[in-house]
C-alpha positions, 0 to 999 in steps of 0.5 A: 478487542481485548490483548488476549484476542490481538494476541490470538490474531498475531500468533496465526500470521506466521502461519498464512500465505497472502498474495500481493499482486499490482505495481512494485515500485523502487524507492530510492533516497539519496542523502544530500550533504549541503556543507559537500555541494560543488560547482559543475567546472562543465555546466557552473551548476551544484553538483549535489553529493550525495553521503548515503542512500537508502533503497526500499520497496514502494507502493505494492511493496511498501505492502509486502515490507508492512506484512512481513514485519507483522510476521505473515509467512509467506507473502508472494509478490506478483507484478512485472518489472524491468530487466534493469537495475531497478529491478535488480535493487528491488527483487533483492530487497524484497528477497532480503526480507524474506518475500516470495518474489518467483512469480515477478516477471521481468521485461526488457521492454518494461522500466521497473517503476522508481521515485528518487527523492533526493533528501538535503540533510538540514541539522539533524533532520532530512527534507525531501527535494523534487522527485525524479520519478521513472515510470511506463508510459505504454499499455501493458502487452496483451502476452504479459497479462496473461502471464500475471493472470496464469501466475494469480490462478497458480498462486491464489488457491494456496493463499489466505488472503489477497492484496491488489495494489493498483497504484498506476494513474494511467489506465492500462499501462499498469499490472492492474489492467481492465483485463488483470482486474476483470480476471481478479474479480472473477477470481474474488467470486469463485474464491469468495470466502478469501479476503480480496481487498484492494487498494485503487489510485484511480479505479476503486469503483470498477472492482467487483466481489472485492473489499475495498479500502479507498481513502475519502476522495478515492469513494467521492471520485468512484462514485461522484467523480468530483475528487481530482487524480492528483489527491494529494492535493485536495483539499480536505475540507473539500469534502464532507464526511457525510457524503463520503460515507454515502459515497463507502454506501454505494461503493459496498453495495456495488461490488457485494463487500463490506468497504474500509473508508479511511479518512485520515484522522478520522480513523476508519469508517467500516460499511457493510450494510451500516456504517461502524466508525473505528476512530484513529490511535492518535499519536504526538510528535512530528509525522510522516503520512507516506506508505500510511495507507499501505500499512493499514491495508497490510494489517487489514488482510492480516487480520482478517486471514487471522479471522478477526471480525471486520471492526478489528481489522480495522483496529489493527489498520489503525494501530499499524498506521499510527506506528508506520507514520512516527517513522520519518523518512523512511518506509515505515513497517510496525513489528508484533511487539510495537502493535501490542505496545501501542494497543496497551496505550490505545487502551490506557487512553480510553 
């Protein structure tokens, strides 16, 4: 890929309408001033204060901030939420930039599903404490898969491009569901000539007519069930590059599209009858991993309703990644201008 033709693919997304539907989570930060820390006269224990807070949408909305920030048009969200104040903070935010949010459905019986990490300031630097996580723990209502199921039929004859963002371990408790995700793969063979991508926690290897985009452990469990629910805290080595491309192999060949298999500083590895290696941008300096894969998903839908070929899809995946994990503490997005200013430095390096 050279500028001119990353330039011809940034200029289109202004112009396309991608669909976004899976769990919407709250991120929410609170920022923690050790020097202010008080003792509880009720209970004797620290009274943490708190000096700011930072609110951004997460999981399938860390997505719809990264597509927004590269210029896609429209980006309508579909995904069910609690009638709370959760919900309150994370429909406005995805309203304030500029997201499609009239197909959310709002429960009373529902939680909005929210990490709280509460960050101590240390210097000039922010770390991270124990999370409080709130999320769902029932199945999702047989009413209200039907609704997200009669929402996705409105929506995706108008849309470019589609992202399933199924990050809930719990089967069924979710917006993905077995039923959601039958109906999504239905739709992806009746509409096959849309990107469908998807993004699984848990159950990357039960889409069908879908592209795919796990990280190695994510091909390994699908495939071989060997990696663990918990990934993060895999171990690497664990796995060996080999069989995880054999395992992207499978995956492809299981659900008729190509696969995206990232594999951290590896880059990305492409299968789609072979294996093409699209190595990672590599970047100095402290790092933030968190939303790096939602980044790279968002710019690989973007890219491909732009009509970039599989290979530069990726690229941009790429690119957008190293950008998105410099931005420390914080929901990181790349902004049209940056994607092009890293791609001269991408290119500079070879």
């Amino acid at each position: 890929m050279n500028r001119e033709k990353l330039e011809q693919i940034l200029e289109r997304l202004p112009k396309l309408t991608i669909c976004v539907v899976g769990d919407f989570f709250l991120d929410r930060y609170f920022i923690i001033e050790p020097s202010l820390a008080e003792k509880s006269v009720e209970t004797g224990l620290t009274a943490h204060q708190v000096v700011d807070r930072r609110l951004a949408p997460g999981a399938a909305g860390t997505v719809v901030s990264n597509l927004r920030a590269l210029g896609v048009g429209r980006v309508v969200c579909i995904s069910v939420i609690g009638d709370d104040g959760e919900g309150f903070e994370l429909e406005r935010a995805l309203y304030r930039m500029g997201a499609d949010v009239g197909s959310l459905i709002k429960r009373e019986d529902r939680f909005t599903p929210c990490y709280t990490k509460p960050m101590m300031r240390e210097m000039d630097e922010e770390r991270e404490l124990e999370r409080i996580d709130i999320k769902n723990r029932k199945p999702m209502e047989s009413e209200v898969e039907k609704e997200i199921i009669n929402r996705l039929r409105l929506v995706i004859p108008e849309a470019n491009g589609i992202v399933i963002a199924d990050q809930v371990q719990e089967r069924n408790v979710g917006v993905i569901t077995d039923r959601v995700r039958a109906e999504i793969s239905a739709l992806a063979e009746e509409y096959y000539e849309r990107p469908f991508i998807a993004d699984s926690r848990a159950r990357i290897g039960e889409y069908r007519n879908i592209i795919l985009k796990p990280n190695k452990f994510e091909a390994v469990d699908a495939v071989k069930g060997r990696a663990r629910l918990d990934l993060g805290l895999l171990d690497p080595s664990a796995i060996e590059l080999s069989e995880a491309k054999a395992c992207a192999a499978e995956l492809s060949k299981r659900t008729g599209r190509p696969v995206f298999m990232t594999a951290q500083e590896e880059g990305i590895f492409v299968v789609d009858g072979g294996i093409t290696h699209i190595p990672a941008v590599s970047v100095s300096g402290p790092i933030d991993p968190v939303g790096a894969g939602d980044s790279c998903t968002a710019a690989i839908v973007s890219a491909l309703c732009a009509g970039a070929t599989l290979e530069e899809a990726a690229l941009l995946g790429n690119i957008v990644a190293s950008i998105t994990i410099q931005k420390l503490g914080q929901t990181g997005t790349a902004t049209p201008q940056e994607v092009l200013n890293r791609f001269e430095e991408y290119i500079s390096a070879q």
